[in-house]
Each structure stands twice: as structure tokens, then as C-alpha cells.
BAFI-3210 file (N, C-alpha, C; in Angstrom, 3 decimals, decimal comma, padded with zeros to 6 digits):
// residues 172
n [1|2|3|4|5|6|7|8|9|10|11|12|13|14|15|16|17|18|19|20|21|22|23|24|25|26|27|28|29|30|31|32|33|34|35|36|37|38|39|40|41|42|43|44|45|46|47|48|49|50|51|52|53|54|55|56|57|58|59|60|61|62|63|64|65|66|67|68|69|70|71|72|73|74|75|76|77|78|79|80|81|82|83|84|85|86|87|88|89|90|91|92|93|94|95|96|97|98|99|100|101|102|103|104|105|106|107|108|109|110|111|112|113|114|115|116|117|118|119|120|121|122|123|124|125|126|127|128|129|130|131|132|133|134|135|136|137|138|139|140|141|142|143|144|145|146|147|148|149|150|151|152|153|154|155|156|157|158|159|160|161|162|163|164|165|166|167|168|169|170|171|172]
n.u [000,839|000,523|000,793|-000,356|-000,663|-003,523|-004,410|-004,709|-003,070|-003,621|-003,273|-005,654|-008,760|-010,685|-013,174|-013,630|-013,727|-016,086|-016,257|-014,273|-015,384|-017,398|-016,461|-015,713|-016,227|-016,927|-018,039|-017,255|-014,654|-013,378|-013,071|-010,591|-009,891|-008,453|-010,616|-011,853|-015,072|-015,627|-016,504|-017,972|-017,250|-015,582|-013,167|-013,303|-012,069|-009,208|-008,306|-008,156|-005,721|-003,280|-003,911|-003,686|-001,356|001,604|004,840|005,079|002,999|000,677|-002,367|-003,528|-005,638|-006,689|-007,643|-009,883|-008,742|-011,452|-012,819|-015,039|-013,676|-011,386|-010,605|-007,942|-004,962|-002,415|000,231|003,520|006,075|007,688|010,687|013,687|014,350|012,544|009,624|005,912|003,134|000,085|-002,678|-006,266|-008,882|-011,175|-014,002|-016,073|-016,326|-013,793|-012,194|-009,633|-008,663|-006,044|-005,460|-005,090|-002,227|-001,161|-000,986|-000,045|002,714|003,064|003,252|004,943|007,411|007,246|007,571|010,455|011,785|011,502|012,052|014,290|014,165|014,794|013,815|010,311|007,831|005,051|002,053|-000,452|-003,580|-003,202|-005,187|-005,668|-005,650|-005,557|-004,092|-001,871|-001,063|-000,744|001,372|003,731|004,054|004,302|007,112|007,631|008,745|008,415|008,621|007,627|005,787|003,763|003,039|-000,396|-000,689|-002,613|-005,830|-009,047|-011,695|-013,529|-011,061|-007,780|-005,483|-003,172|-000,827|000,920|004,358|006,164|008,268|009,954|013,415|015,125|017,355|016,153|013,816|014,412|016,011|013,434]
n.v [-001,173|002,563|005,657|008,746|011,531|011,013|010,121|006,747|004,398|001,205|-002,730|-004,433|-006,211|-008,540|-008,038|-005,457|-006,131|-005,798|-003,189|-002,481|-003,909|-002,087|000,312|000,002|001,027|003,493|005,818|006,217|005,774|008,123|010,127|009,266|006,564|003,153|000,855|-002,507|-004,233|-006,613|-009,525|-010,036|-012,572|-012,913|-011,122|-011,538|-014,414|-013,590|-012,477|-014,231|-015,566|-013,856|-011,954|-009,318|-008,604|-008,914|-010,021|-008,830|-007,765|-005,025|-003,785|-001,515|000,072|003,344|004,974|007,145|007,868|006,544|007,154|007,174|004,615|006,007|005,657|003,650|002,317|001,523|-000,640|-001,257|-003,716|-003,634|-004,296|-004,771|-002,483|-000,913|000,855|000,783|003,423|003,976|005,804|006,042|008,208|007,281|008,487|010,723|013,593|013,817|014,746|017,073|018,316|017,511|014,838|013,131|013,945|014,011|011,080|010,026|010,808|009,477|007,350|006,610|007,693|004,974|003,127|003,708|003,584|000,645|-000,629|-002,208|000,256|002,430|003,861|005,604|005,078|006,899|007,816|009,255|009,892|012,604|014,614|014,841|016,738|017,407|015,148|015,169|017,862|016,927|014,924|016,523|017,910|016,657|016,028|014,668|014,412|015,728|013,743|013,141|013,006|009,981|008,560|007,089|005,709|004,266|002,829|004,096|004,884|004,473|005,450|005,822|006,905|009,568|009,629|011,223|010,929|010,643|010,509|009,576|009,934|008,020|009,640|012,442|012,304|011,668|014,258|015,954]
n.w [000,000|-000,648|000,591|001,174|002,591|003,020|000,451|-000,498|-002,317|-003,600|-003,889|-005,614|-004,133|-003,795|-003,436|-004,700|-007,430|-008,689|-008,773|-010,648|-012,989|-013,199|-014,198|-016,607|-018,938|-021,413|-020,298|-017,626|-017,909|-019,754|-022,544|-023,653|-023,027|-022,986|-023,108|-022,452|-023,154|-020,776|-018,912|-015,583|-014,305|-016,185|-015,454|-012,765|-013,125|-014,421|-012,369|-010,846|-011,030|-010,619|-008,892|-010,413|-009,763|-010,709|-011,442|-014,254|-014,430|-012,826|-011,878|-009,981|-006,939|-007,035|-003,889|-001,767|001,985|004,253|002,458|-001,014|-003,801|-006,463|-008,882|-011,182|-011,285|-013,539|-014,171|-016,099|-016,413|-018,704|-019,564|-018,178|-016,225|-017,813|-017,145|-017,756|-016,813|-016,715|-015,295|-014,513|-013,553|-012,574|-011,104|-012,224|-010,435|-009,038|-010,791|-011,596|-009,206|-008,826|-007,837|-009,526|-010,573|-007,856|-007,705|-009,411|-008,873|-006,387|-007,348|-009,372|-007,523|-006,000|-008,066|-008,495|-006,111|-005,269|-007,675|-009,785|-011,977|-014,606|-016,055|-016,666|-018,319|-020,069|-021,735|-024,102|-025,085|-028,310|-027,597|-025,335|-023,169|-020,192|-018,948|-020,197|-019,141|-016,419|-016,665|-016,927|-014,765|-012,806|-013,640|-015,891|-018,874|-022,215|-024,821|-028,357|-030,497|-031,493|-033,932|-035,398|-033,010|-031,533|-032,347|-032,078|-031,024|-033,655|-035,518|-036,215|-033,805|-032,834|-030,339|-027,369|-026,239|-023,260|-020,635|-017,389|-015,861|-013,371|-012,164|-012,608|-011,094|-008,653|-008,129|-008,276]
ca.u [000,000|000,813|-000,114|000,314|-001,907|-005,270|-004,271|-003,999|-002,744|-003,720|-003,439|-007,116|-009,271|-012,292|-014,399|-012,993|-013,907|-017,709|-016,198|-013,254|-016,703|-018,668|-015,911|-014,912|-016,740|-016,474|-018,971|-016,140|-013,229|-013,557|-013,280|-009,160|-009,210|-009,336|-011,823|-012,845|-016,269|-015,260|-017,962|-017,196|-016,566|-013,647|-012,305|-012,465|-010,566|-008,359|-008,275|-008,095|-004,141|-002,327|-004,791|-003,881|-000,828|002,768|005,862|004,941|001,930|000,134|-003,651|-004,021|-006,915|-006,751|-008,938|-009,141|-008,950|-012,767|-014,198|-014,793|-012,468|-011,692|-009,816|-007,133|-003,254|-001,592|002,208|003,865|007,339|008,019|011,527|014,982|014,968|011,834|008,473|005,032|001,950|-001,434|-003,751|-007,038|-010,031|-012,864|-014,716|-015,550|-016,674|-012,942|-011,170|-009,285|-008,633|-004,889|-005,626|-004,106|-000,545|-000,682|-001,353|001,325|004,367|003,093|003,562|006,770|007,953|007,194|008,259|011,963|012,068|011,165|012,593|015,351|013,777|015,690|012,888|008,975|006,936|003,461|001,427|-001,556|-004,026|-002,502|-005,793|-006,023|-004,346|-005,492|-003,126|-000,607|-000,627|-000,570|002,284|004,552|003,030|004,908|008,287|007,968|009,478|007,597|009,380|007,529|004,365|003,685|001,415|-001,797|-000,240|-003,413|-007,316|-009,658|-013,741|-013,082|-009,772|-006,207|-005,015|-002,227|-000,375|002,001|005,169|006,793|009,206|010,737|014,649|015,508|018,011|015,013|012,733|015,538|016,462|012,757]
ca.v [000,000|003,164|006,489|010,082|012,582|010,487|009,557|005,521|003,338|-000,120|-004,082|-004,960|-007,755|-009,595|-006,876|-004,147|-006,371|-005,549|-001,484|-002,198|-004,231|-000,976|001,538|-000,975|001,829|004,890|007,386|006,311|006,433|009,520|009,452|009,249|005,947|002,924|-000,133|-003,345|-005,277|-007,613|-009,990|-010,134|-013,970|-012,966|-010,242|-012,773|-015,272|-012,993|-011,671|-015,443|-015,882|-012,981|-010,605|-008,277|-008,136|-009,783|-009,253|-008,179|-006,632|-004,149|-003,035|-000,976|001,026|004,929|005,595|008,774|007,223|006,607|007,429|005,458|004,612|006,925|005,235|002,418|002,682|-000,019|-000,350|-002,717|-003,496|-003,966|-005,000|-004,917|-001,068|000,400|000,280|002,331|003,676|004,786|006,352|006,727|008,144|006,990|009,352|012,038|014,506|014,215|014,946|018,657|018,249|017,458|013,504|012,807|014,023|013,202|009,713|009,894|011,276|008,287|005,612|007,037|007,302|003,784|002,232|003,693|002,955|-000,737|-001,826|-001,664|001,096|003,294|005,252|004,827|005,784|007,089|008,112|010,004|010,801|014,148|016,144|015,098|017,860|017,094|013,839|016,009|018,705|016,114|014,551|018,080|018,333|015,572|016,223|013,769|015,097|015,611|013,127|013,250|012,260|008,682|008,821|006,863|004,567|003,283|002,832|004,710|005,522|004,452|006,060|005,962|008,330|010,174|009,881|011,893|010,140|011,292|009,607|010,387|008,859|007,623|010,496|013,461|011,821|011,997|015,632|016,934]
ca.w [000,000|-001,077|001,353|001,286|003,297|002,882|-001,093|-000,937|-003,505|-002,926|-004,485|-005,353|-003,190|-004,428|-002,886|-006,032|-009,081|-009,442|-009,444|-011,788|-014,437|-013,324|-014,640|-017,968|-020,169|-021,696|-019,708|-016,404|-017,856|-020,271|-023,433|-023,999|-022,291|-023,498|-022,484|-023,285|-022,668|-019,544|-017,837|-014,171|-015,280|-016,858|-014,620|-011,512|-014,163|-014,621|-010,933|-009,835|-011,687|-009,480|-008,201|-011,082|-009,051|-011,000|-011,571|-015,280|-014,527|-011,629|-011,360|-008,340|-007,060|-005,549|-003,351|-000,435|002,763|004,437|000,738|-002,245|-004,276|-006,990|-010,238|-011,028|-011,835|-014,426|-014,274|-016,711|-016,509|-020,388|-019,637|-017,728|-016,492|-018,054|-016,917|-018,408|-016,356|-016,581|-014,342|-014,715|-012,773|-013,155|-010,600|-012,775|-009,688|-008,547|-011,308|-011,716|-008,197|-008,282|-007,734|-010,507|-010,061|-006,616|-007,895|-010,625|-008,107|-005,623|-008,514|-009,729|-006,523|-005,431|-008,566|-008,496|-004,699|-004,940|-008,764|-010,521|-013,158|-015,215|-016,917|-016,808|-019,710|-020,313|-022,927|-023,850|-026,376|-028,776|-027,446|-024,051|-022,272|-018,580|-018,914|-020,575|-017,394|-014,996|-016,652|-016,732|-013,091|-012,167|-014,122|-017,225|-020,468|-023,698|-025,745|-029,112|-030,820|-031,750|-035,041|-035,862|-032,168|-030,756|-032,986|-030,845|-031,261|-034,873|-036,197|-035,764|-032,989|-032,432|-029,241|-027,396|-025,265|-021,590|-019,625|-016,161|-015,705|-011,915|-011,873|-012,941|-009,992|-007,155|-008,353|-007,663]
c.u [000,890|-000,070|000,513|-001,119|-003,274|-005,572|-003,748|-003,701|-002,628|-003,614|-004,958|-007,216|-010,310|-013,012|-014,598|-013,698|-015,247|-017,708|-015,256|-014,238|-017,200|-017,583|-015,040|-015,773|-016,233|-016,585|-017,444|-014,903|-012,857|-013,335|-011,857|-008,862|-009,794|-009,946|-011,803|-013,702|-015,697|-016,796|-017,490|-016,497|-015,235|-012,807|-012,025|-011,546|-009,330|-006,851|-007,669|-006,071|-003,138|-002,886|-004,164|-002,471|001,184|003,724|006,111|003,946|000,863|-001,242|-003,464|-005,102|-006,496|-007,882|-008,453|-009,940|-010,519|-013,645|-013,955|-013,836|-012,467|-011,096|-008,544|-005,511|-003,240|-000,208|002,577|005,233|007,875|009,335|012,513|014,809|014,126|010,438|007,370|004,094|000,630|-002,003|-005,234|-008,310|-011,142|-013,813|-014,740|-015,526|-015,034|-011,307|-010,630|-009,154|-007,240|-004,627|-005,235|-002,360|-000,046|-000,463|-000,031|002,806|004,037|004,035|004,658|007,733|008,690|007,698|010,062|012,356|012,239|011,446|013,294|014,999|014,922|014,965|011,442|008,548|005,282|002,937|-000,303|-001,972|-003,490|-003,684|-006,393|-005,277|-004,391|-004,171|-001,843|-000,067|-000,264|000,532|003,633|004,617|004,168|006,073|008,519|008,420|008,912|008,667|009,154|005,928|004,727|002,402|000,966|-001,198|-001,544|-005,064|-007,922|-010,732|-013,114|-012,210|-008,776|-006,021|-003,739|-001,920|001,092|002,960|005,943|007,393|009,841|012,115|014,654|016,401|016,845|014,398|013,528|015,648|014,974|011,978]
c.v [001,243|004,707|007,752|011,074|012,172|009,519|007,726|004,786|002,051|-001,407|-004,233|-006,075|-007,465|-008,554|-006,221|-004,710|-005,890|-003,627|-001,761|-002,839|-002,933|000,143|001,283|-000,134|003,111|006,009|007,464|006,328|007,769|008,762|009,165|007,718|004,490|001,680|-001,201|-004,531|-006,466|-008,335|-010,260|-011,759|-014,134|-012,601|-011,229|-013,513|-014,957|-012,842|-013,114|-015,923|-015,069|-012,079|-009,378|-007,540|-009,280|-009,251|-008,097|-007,012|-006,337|-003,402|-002,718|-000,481|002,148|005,228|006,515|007,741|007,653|007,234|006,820|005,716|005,297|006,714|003,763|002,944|001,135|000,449|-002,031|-002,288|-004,524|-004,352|-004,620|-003,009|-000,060|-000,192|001,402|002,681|003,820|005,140|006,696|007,153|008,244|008,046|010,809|013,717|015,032|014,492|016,772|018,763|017,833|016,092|012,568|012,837|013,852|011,538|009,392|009,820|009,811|007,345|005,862|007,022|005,857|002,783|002,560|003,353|001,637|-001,664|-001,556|-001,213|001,663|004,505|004,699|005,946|006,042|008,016|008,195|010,151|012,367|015,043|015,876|015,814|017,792|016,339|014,964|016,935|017,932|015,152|015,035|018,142|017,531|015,504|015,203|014,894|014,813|014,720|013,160|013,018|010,786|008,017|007,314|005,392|003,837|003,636|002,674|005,116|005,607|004,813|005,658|007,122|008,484|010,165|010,836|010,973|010,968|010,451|010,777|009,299|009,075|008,899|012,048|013,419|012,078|013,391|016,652|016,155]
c.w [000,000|-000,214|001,231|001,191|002,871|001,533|-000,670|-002,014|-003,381|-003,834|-004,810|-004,632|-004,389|-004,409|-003,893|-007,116|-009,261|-009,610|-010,660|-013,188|-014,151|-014,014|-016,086|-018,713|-020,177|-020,717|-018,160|-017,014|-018,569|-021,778|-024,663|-023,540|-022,873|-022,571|-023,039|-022,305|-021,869|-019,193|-016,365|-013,914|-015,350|-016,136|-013,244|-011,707|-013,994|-013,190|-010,125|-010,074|-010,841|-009,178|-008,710|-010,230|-009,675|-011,124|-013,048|-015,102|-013,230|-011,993|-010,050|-008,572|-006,306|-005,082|-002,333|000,870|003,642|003,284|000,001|-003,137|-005,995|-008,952|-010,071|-011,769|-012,500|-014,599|-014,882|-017,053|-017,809|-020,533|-018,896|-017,586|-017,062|-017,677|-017,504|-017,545|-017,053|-015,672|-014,583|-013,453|-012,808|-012,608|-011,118|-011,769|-008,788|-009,549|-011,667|-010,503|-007,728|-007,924|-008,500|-010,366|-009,170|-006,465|-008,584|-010,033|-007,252|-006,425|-008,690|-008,808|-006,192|-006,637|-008,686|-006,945|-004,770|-006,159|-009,728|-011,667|-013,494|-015,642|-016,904|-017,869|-019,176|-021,242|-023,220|-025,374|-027,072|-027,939|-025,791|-022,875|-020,705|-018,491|-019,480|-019,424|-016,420|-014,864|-016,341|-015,788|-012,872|-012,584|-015,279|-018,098|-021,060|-024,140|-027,425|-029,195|-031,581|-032,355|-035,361|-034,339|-031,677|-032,161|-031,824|-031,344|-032,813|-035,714|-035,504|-034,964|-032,907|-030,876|-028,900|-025,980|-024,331|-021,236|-018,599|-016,779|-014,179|-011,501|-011,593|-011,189|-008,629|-006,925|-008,050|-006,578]
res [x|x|x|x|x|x|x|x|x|x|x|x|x|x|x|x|x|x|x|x|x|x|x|x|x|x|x|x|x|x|x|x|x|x|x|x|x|x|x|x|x|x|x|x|x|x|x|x|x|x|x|x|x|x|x|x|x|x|x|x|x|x|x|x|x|x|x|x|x|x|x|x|x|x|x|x|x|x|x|x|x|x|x|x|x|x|x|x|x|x|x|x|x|x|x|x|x|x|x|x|x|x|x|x|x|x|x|x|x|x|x|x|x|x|x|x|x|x|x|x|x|x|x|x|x|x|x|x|x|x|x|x|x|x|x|x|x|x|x|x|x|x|x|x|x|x|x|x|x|x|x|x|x|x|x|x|x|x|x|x|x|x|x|x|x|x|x|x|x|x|x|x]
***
């Protein structure tokens, strides 16, 4: 677990999966993010192999301590030294609220504390500029754009790429 002034960052339990099927659409995650059709079936399946919890790959949940829980982090360590994020929050009533980058510095934090990183990545729709502030916010580097990278609400999108390095993250 993951804490800072009320902000937790937690492993999922059993309890979580019927929010992480309730926030597997568009209207909760927005509309930069992407999704796909789960049956709680699957997600237990899924959930039943490492509780979404391996050495390759990390679902968490943030929630604010004594309130509900407010979105999910994914951290995948793509190989020897680099790992990527996401964040999203599903709760749209708490977003623009700084819950984001407080979420982002946690993760970044806690993954150069606890594994031999070098650099974590993350990446964003070209026109979703929240995700873009909240990356800056947090000291990533624009790195470039990364054309037609993901098919999104029917088209090819444009993404844009950030990375922190272990050195960057120490220094602020």
C-alpha cells in the first residue's frame, strides 16, 4: 500500500472487481481511455491468476482514505529497467482536483524505490491535455508524438510520449 496525506494506492481484493466491471466503459473512464467489454466472469478469471498483481503486470486502485475509491493505476514493466503507467479516474466529480498528479508522483515514486527502473513511460491521447498537465506536473518530459499509435472511437489516434529517468525523480 501506497499512502500520502489520505491519497492511498492499494493491491485490489475480491471486494474491487464488481467497481473495476462498473468503470470498464467509456462514460467512467472519459473518453481518452481505453476499455474493453469484460464480464465479471472474466475479470475474476483474470483476478483469480495474481490478483492483477505480477511481476509483469500491476492493477491498483486509488482511493481517499474513508471514501470510495476513486480510479485504477496499471504499471507494466516492459523490460529490464523500463516500466510504463497509466492512471485513470474513473470518478468524474474528482477529477481537476490534483488527484491525478498526486497519484502519478506516488507511482513514480514507489516504482523507483522498490525496482530496478531506469525510466517509466506514459502516454496520452494528442488532445487530451489534462493527462498532458498532470504529466509536466509531475516532471515527465515531452518526448515526441507517436502517429496513428493506438485505434480509438473508430480512427487511428495520435499519441504523445513522456518519460521520467531515476536520476530526474531523485532531483525533484
Amino acid at each position: 500500500m501506497i499512502t500520502n496525506n489520505g491519497l492511498i494506492i492499494r493491491t485490489l481484493e475480491e471486494k474491487d472487481l464488481k467497481l473495476v466491471k462498473k468503470w470498464n466503459n467509456q462514460q467512467a473512464r472519459g473518453d481518452y481511455q481505453e476499455f474493453n467489454f469484460q464480464s465479471l466472469y472474466n475479470i475474476k478469471k483474470e483476478f483469480e491468476k495474481d490478483g492483477f498483481n505480477s511481476d509483469k503486470f500491476k492493477m491498483l486502485l486509488i482511493e481517499i482514505k474513508d471514501l470510495n475509491p476513486l480510479g485504477l493505476v496499471y504499471i507494466n514493466f516492459v523490460r529490464n529497467g523500463l516500466a510504463r503507467i497509466g492512471i485513470v479516474l474513473c470518478e468524474k466529480s474528482i477529477r481537476g482536483q490534483g488527484f491525478g498528479s498526486k497519484a502519478t508522483d506516488m507511482v513514480t515514486k514507489y516504482i523507483f524505490n522498490n525496482f530496478p527502473i531506469e525510466r517509466i513511460e506514459a502516454n496520452t491521447d494528442i488532445e487530451n491535455l489534462p493527462a498532458q498537465r498532470v504529466l509536466l506536473k509531475s516532471h515527465f518530459k515531452k518526448e515526441g508524438v507517436l502517429r496513428h499509435f493506438r485505434y480509438h472511437h473508430g480512427e487511428w489516434r495520435d499519441f504523445v510520449i513522456y518519460s521520467i529517468l531515476r536520476e530526474e525523480r531523485l532531483n525533484n
